[in-house]
N, C-alpha and C positions, 0 to 999 in steps of 0.2 A: 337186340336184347338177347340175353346167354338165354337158353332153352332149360326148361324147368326139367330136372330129373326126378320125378314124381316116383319112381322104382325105388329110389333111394331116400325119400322124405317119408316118415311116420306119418300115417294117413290125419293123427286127432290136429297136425299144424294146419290143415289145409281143408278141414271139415271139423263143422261143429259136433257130427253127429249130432245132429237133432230127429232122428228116427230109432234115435235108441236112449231111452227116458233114465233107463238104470244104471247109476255110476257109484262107484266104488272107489277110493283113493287111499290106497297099502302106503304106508311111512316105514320103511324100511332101515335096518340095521344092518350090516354084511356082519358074517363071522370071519371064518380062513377067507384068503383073498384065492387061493385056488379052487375053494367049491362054489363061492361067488362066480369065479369066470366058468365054472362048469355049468353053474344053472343059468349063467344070462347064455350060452352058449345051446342049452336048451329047450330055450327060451326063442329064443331067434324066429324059430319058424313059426309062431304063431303071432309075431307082428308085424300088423298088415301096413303095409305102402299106402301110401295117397294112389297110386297109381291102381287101387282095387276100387276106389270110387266110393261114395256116400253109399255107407248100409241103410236098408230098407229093415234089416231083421239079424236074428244073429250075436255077437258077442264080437268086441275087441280088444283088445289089450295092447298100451304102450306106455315107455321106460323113459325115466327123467332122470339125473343124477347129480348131488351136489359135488361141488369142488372137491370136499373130502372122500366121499366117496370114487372119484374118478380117483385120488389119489389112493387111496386103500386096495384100489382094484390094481395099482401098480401101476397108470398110467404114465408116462415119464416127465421129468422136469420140464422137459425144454414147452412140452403143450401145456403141460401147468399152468402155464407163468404165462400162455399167451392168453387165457381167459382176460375177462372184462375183472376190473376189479373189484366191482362190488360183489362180485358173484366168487371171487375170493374169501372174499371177507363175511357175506352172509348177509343178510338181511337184520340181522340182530346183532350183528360186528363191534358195534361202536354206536356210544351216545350220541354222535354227532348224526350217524343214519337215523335213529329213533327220533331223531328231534326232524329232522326233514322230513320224514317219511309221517309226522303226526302220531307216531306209537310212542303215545305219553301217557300219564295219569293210570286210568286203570285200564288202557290197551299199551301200555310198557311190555317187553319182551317178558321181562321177571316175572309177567303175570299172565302167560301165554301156556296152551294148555300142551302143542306142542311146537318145538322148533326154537324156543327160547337156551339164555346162555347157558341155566344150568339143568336143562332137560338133554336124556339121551342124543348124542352124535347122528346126524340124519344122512344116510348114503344116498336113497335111492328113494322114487315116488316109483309107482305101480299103480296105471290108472288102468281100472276095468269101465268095459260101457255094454250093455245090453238091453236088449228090445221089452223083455219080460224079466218079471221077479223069479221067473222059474230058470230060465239063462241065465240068470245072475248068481244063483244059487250053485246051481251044477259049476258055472266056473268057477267061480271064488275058493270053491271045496277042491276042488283039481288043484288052479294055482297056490294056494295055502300049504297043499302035501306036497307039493316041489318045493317050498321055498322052507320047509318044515328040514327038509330030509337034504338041502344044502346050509342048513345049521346061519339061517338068515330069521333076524328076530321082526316080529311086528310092531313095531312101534305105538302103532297108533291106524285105526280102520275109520276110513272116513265114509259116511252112506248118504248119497246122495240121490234126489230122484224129482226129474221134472215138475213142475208146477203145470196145470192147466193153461193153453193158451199162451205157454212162453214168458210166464208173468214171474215177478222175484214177491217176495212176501209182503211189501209194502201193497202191493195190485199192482202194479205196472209191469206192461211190454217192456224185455229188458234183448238188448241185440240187435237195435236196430240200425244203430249206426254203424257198425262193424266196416272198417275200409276193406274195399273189394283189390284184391291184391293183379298189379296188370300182368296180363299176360297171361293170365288164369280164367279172369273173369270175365264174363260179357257183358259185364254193364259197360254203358257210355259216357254213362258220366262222369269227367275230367274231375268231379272237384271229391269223388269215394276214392278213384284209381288210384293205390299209392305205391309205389316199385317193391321188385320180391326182397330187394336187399334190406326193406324196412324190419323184415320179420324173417326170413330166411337166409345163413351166412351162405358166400361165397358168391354172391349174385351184387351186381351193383344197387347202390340204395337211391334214395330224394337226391342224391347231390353227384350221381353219376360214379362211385367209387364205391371200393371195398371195404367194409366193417373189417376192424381188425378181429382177427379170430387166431385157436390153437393149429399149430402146424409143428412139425414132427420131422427129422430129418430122415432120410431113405433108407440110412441104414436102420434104423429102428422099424424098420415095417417091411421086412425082407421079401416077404411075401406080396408086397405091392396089394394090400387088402383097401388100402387110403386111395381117396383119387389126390392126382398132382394139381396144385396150386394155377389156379390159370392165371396169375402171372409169372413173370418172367424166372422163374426161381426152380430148384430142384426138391423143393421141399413137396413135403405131402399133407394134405389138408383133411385135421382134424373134424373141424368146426364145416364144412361144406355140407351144405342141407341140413342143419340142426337148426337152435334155436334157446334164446333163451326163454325159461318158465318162470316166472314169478306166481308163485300161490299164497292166497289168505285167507285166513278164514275168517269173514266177517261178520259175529252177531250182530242180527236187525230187533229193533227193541219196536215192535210193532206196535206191539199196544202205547208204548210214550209218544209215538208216532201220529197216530190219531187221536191219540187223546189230549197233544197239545197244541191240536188242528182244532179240537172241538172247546178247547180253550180260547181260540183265538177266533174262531168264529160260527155262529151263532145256528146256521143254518148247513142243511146238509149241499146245497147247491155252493155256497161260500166255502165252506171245506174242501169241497173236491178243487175249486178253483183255486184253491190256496196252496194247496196238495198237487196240483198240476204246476202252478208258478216255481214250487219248490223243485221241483224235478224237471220240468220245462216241457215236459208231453202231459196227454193228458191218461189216464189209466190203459185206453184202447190203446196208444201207441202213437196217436195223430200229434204234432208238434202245435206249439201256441206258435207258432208263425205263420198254419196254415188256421189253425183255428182259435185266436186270441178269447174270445167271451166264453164259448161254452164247445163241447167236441160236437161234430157233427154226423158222426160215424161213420168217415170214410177209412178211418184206419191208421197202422201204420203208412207215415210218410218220411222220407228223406233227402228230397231233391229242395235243397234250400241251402241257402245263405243268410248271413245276420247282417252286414252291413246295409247293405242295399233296403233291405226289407224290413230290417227292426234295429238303426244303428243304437237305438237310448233306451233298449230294452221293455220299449211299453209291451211289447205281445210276451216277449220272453225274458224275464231279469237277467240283467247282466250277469248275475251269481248264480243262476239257475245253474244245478248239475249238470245235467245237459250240454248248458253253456262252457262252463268251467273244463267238462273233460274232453269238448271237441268244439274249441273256437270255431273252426271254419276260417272265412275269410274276415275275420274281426281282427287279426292281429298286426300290429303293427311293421314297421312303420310308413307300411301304404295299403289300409285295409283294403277290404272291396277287390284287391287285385288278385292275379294271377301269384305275384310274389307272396301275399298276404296266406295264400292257401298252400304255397311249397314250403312254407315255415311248419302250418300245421301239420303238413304228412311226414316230416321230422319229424313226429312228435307223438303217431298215432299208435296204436295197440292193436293186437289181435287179439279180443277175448275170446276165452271158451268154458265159460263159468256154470257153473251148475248150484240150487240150492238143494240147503238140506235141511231138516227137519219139518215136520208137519204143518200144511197152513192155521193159521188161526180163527180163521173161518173158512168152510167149503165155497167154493165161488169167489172167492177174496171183493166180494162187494165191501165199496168204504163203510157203508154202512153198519155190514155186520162184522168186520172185523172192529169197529169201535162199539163194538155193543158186547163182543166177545169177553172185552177185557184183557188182565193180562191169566195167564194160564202156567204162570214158570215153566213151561217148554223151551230150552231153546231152540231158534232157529236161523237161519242166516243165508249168509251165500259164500260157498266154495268158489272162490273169486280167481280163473285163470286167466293168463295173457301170456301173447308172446311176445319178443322185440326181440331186435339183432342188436340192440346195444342199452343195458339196463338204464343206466345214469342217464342217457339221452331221452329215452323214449318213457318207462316208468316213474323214474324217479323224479324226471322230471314234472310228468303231467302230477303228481301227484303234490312235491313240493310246490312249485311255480304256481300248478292254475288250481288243483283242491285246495291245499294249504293255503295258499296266502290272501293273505288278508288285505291287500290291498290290490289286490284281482281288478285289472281293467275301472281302474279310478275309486274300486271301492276304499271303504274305513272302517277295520275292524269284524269282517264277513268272512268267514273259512267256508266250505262248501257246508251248502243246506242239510246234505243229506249224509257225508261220509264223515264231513272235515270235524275235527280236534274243536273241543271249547275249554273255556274257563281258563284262567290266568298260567294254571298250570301250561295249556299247551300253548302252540304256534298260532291256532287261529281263534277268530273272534267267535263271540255267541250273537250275533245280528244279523238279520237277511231284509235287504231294501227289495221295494217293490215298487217301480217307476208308474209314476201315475199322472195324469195332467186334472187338477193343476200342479199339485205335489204330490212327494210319496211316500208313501204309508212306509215305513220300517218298524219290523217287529225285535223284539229284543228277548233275550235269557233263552235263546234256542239251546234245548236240550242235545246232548248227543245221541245220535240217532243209532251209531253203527260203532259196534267196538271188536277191534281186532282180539283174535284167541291163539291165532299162530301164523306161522310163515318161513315162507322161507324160496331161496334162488334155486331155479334148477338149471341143467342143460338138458334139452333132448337131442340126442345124436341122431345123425342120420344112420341108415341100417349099414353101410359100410362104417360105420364109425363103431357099430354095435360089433360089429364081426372082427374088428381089432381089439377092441377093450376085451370079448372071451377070448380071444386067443394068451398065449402064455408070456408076459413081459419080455420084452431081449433090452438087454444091457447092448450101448451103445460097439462096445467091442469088448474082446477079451484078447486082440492078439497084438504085440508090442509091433511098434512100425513108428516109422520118423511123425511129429505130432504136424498135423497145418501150421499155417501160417497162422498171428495171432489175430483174435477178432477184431473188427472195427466196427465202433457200436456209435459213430456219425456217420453224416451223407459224404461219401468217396469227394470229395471238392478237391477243385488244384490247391487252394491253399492248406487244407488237411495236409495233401500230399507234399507242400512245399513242408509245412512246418514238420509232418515225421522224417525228413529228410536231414532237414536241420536237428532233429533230436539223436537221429544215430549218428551226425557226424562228433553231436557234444560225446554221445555215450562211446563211442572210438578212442574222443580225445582222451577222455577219462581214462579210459581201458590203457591207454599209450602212457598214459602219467604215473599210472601205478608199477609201472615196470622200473621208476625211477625211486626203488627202494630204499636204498640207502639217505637219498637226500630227503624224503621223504619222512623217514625216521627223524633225523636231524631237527627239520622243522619241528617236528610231535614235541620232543624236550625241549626246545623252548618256546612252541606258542600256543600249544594243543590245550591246556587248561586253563593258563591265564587269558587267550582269548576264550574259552566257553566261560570261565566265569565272570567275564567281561560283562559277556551278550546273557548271561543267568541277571546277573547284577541289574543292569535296564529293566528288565522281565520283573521282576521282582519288586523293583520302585515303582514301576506302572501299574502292574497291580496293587502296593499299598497308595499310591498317587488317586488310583480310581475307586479304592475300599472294594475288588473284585472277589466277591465268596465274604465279605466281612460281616455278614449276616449270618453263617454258618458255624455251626458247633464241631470239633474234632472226629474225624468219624463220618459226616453227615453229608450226606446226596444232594445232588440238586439235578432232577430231571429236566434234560433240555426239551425246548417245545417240538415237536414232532419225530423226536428223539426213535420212535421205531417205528414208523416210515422212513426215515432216512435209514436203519439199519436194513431193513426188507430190501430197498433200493441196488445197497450194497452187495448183500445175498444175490440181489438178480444179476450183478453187473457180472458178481464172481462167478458166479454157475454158469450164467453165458460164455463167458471166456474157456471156463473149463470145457466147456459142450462144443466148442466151435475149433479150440484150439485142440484138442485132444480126441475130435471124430473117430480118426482113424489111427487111435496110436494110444498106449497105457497113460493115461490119468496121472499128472502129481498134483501136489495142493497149488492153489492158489497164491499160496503166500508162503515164506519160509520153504521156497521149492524144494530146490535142490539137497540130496540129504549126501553128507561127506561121511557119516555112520551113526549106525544104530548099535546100541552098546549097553549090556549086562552092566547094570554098577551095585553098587550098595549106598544107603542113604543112610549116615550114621546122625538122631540126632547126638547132642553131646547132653552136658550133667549143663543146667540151666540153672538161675535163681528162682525163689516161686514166682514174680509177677510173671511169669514168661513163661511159666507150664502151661501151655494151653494148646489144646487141640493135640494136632500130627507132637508138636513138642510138650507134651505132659510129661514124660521121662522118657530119660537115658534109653535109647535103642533104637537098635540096627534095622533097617526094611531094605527088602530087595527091590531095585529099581530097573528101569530103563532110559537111557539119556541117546538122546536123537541130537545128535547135530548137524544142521543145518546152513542153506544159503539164505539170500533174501528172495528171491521172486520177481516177476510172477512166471518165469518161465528158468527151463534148465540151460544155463548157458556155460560154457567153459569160467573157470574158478578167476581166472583174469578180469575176465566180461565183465562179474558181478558187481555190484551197488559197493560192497566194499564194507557189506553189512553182515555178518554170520547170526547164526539163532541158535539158540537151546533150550529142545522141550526136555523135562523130567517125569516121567511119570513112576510114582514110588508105590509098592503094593503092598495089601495086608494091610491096610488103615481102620484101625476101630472105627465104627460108626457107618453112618448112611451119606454118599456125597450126593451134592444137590442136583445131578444129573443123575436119572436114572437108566440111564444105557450101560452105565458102569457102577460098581458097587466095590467100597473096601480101595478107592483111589485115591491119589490127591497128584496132581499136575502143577509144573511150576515152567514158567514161557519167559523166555529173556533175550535180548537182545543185545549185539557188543557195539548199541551206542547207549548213550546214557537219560537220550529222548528218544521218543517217538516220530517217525518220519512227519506227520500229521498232530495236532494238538488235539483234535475231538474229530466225532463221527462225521459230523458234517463237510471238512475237510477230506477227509478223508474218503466220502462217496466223492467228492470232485476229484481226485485222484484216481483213483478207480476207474471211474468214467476217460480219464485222460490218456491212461493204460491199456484200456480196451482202444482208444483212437491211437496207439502205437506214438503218443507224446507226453511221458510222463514228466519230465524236465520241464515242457509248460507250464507243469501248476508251480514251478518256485517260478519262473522266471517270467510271468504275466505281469506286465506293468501296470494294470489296471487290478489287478487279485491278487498283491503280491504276499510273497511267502521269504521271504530272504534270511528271515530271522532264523526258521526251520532250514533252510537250505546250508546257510552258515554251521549250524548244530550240528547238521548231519557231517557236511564236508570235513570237518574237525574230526570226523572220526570213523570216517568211511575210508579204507585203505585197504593194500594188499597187505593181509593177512600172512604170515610164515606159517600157522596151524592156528585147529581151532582149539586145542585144549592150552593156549597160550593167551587164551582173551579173556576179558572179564566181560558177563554179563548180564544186565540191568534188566529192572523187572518193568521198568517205568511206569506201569502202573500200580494203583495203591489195591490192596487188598485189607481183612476186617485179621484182626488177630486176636480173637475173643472181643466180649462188647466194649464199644465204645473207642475201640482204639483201631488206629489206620499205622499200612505201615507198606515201604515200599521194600525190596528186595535188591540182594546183588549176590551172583555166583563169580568167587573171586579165585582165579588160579594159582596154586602153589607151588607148580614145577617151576622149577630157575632156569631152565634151559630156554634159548632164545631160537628158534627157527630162520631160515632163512628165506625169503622168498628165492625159489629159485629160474633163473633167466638162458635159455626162455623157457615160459612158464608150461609143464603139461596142463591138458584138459583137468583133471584132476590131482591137482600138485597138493591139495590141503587134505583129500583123503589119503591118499603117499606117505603126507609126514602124519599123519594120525597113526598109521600103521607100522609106520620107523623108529614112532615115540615107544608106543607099547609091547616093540622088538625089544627096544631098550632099557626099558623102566618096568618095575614092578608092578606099578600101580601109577597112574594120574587123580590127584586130588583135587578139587575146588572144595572151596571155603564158602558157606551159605551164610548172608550176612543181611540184616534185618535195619531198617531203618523207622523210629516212630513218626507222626506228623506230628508236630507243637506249635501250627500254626496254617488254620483254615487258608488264610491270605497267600504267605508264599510258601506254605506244602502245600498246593490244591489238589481235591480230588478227580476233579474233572478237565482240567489240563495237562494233557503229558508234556508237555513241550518244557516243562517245570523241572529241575531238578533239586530233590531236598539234600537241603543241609543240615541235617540233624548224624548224630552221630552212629558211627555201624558198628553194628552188635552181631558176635559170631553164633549162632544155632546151630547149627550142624555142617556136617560135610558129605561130598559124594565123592566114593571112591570107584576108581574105572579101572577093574583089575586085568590084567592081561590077559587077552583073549583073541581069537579070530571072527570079525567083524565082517571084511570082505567078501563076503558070498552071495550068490544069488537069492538064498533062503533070506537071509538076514534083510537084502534091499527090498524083498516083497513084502516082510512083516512090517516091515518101516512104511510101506504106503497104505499098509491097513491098520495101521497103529494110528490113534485120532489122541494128540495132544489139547485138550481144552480147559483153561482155569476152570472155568464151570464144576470140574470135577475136585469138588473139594469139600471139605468138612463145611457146617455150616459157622465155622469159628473162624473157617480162613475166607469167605463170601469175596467174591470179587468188585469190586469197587470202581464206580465212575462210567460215564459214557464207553469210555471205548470198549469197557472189561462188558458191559450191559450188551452193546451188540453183536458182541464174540459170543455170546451165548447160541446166536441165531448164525451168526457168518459160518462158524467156524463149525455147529452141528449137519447146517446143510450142505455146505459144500464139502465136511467128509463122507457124507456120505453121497452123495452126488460121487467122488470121486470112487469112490469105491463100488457104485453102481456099475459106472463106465467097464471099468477094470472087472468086474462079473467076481469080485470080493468080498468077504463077508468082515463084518467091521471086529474087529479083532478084541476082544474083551480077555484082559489080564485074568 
């Protein structure tokens, strides 16, 4: 078993502090992210390690941080992205968590007091604990004028402060089950012990392995502040002795609590027993398994099992809280066993929960807290826990065994005490109670317990703390040959057969294009009649299958999971970037390789009115920028490549506000010299992705079980060696909005007559050569911007590029490339910090369909990912 580094673990993961009654919980906003790293750097030395041991007296202080905030503070991609992902996405992320998680009705995120969708951004918790209200004082005022004077706002001040006897509001002993973490704790008993990797990263867990955690490549932590990975790897470990923190803040509706105990039964001896069933202990702490009729006052107990002792729940309902949040060895599918209880310790929590607000009666006697009434106070429980993996350990105990309703053979029962009622939520309003002969169930259970806020933390370990204040390092800044590219499968022989087989196609390829001339030959006579061949089928199949024929001109149709798949994408590309480009300056992802960056003018022309709209409302000239480019994902000599060229535009001085706010007064236009899209939608297109990172992109056409041959035909039609780029035409393929109601695709059409040669054999850079030979010799190079409408949802569709419309092209404008010098080293570095994205457009020209939808996301993060690396600032016209 690895050796607990308790030096480097935040003492509150490994102690409840229960010798220190007064807690405090700061919701934190960062301002600047460098006086943020100055004050947690400040900060450092006064939080204390596990290794200082359980306070007696005194004051402590320690730091949790959400996703955003690690990110705010500048932590880097690559540890980002290795987070859990709900702890991504947040606790109030997505309807779909609300509905598992039971935050429905009036404990919905929308009605949370903080932590919800549209309350303040949350970076950081700041948990104080002290022995006196007098220590509590003095600190809070100390830490509040640091956090005052690093321009860090309060969000929200949570006050918290022991109950008498360890008790939560309802009266009951609350912490007793808590699993005793092995290797730590002295207890003996097999069925508390549950391994440190359940609750603490970088240790092995229940199942002998490691939780996937954030890790960080060496050059990002120069200083070696990270410990190394114990396994086999050079990386450096974020996540090692952290944890995740799940917080909520639960009101207890105490008075509805007994009051529809004392609705339901008669006597105050029947109450409390009713009130014990529901909860499964009895107020002192003693379990109904040691004591089923009445408590005998020997106390808390916890050495027990269910199967064995109460398999049909007569001491303890099957639905009993109790039961619900810590089976034991009751679960399937061989209770009673050793197997039965390694399920459970999956599954277990470390809480370290505190209430707050005043009790309802002194003493919390059942009696007089139902005699109290209600009193409009609130009060509840500051509800913490830790786990090493959210979905598994929380989200689980929480959907699976609170929520559901049909919990270990029940119908219709959510937990007694925490769980969701009424139609609106996931669980039932009913709790059985096993009885011989039969059993009592009661019906129209109130909800007892309503969520106010929440939200996911991480606690770092103190070496984690001393990386995050320190000042971000960009992955490099100094140009150097890039690695090799990433492979994002398991190294196999057949992996390694099939990229073998890929670079002999991509050779062959490379070899066929040298064969120019004949090449050409074919173009004129089968280059269009075969694509309009393979358009033609496309075309029939879609009106044969009525695909989009429910759609209006103009009109979207969002695919199901449509950004998860784009996010997925983002990760593949930014991995690549991160992996491929370590040691060496950063290009894009996609659209690599740049042949020049280049001064133009963007003339629109004199229009009819249906067509004034937007960037073309009238006649006039904008200064531009035009990027031509290769295809990707890597820079490889001009022969090498796909046989694809691109062109970004970006034109400046645009009236109005574009829909990306990192730029302002823009408008960008993305084209390719094929006349489809490598990919039809996003979905395709992460399996590309994915097959590019495994060094086998030719596999995705030529998979006989997934095939793509339609798209591979498309593209080969029109994948060749180029003579220059300002000799190609190129297609927008996808549809973009051109004021309301109308779709419309694009083409940038070349005007120069002059024909290029390829030339044999080819330099590394033979297409930037004749760029620069053209505009020796030419005044100016023109393209012709030419506009196409949709007049037909079925075959113009929005959401298939693979589609080409046939509707007729309309000229708008032109860009002119006036003679200038291109070639420099200034010029090639503005070009990697120049970020081409449709996104940047008027809201007249809005980009359209799947692919244009996750270009929003790909194409924002991975330039600036790219320009991180590079130690670049993003270049705004």
């Amino acid at each position: 078993m690895a050796e607990l580094e308790f030096e480097d673990i935040q003492g509150i993961l490994l102690s409840g502090y229960a010798g220190l009654p007064e807690a405090r919980f700061l919701l934190l906003t960062f301002g600047e992210a460098a006086a943020a790293r100055a004050w947690l750097g400040e900060a450092l030395p006064r939080i204390e390690a596990a290794a200082a041991g359980r306070p007696q007296g005194g004051s402590r202080l320690h730091l949790a941080f959400t996703w955003t905030g690690l990110e705010h503070l500048g932590l880097s991609w690559q540890a980002l992205k290795g987070f859990a992902r709900e702890f991504r996405e947040g606790m109030a992320g997505s309807a779909r968590r609300s509905r598992l998680l039971g935050d429905t009705g009036g404990s919905a995120p929308e009605h949370w007091q903080w932590g919800g969708p549209d309350g303040e951004p949350l970076h950081a918790l700041l948990m104080l604990y002290a022995a006196t209200p007098g220590e509590m004082e003095t600190r809070l005022a100390s830490e509040w004028a640091a956090l005052g004077a690093a321009g860090i706002r309060v969000v929200s001040a949570l006050t918290s402060r022991s109950l008498p006897d360890g008790r939560e509001h309802f009266g009951f002993r609350d912490g007793i089950s808590d699993p005793k973490l092995a290797g730590v704790s002295t207890s003996r008993d097999a069925r508390q012990r549950v391994a440190l990797g359940e609750f603490v990263l970088g240790y092995p867990n229940a199942r002998d392995q490691l939780t996937l955690r954030p890790l960080v490549d060496p050059i990002e932590d120069p200083a070696g502040l990270l410990p190394e990975v114990v396994e086999d790897s050079d990386l450096r470990d974020f996540g090692r002795n952290g944890s995740y923190l799940v917080f909520r803040q639960l009101s207890q509706d105490v008075a509805g609590f007994w009051g529809w105990l004392a609705d339901q039964a008669p006597t105050p001896e029947a109450r409390l027993a009713l009130a014990a069933k529901l909860v499964g202990r009895w107020p002192d702490g003693e379990s109904l398994i040691r004591a089923p009729r009445r408590p005998s006052g020997a106390g808390p107990d916890n050495d027990f099992g269910y199967h064995q002792e109460d398999p049909d729940g007569l001491r303890c309902p099957l639905g009993a809280h109790i039961r619900r949040a810590n089976p034991r060895d009751m679960l399937p599918p061989r209770p009673g066993t050793e197997a039965s209880l390694a399920i459970n310790h999956r599954h277990r929590l470390l809480r370290r929960g505190r209430p707050y607000g005043p009790p309802l009666a002194e003493g919390l006697d059942p009696e007089a807290l139902l005699a109290a009434g209600d009193d409009g106070v609130e009060r509840g429980l500051h509800f913490l826990c830790f786990n090493a993996e959210p979905s598994r350990q929380f989200e689980f105990v929480q959907h699976t065994w609170l929520e559901n309703a049909n919990f270990a053979g029940l119908r219709g029962e959510s937990d007694p005490l925490v769980g969701s009622r009424g139609a609106g939520d996931k669980g039932g309003d009913a709790f059985s109670v096993p009885e011989e002969p039969v059993r009592c169930r009661y019906q129209g259970l109130p909800r007892f317990v309503r969520v106010r806020g929440g939200g996911y933390f991480f606690l770092p370990g103190l070496r984690a703390l001393r990386y995050l204040a320190a000042p971000p390092r960009g992955l490099t800044t100094e140009p150097s040959a890039p690695a090799p590219p990433a492979v994002l499968l398991p190294d196999t022989w057949w992996l390694r057969g099939g990229r073998a087989i890929n670079d002999a196609l991509e050779r062959g390829l490379a070899l066929s294009r040298r064969a120019t001339r004949l090449r050409n030959g074919v173009d004129r006579l089968l280059q269009w009649p075969l694509t309009d061949a393979l358009q033609a089928w496309l075309r029939w199949r879609r009106r044969h299958y009525a695909i989009d024929a429910d759609l209006g001109l103009a009109e979207e149709r969002e695919l199901a999971g449509e950004a998860e798949v784009a996010r997925r994408i983002t990760e593949q590309m930014s991995e690549f970037l991160l992996r491929t480009y370590r040691h060496g300056t950063a290009e894009r992802a996609g659209n690599t390789k740049t042949h020049g960056l280049l001064k133009a003018q963007f003339e629109v022309l004199e229009l009819p009115e249906p067509l004034r709209v937007g960037l073309f409302r009238e006649p006039r000239a904008f200064e531009a920028w035009a990027r031509f480019g290769g295809p990707g994902p890597r820079v490889v000599p001009d022969m090498r490549d796909n046989g694809v060229l691109s062109l970004g535009v970006k034109v400046l001085g645009v009236p109005g506000e574009t829909l990306l706010d990192d730029e302002a007064h823009t408008q960008d236009f993305s084209g390719i010299s094929a006349p489809t899209f490598t990919t039809p939608d996003v979905y395709e297109n992460a399996k590309l992705q994915r097959l590019i990172g495994a060094g086998m992109p030719v596999w995705y056409f030529l998979n006989p079980f997934d095939s793509h041959y339609a798209d591979m035909l498309l593209q080969a039609l029109h994948a060749k060696a180029h003579g220059s780029p300002f000799e190609v035409g190129y297609w927008s393929c996808v549809p973009y909005l051109y004021g309301k109601g109308r779709a419309i695709k694009y083409r940038f059409v070349p005007l120069l007559e002059r024909r290029s040669k390829v030339p044999l054999p080819a330099p590394d850079d033979y297409l930037r050569r004749a760029m620069v030979d053209t505009l020796g010799e030419e005044a100016e190079v023109v393209f012709e911007l030419r506009i196409q409408f949709q007049e037909d949802p079925v075959t113009m569709p929005i959401e298939d590029a693979s589609i080409i419309w046939t509707s007729e092209e309309i000229p708008v404008a032109r860009l002119r490339l006036p003679r200038q010098e291109f070639d420099t080293q200034a010029r090639k570095r503005l070009a990697r910090e120049l970020t081409i994205n449709p996104w940047h457009a008027l809201p007249e020209h809005r980009p359209l369909g799947n692919q244009n939808r996750a270009r929003k996301l790909i194409y924002s993060e991975t330039s600036r990912l790219r320009q991180r690396i590079n130690g670049e600032e993003h270049f705004k016209p």
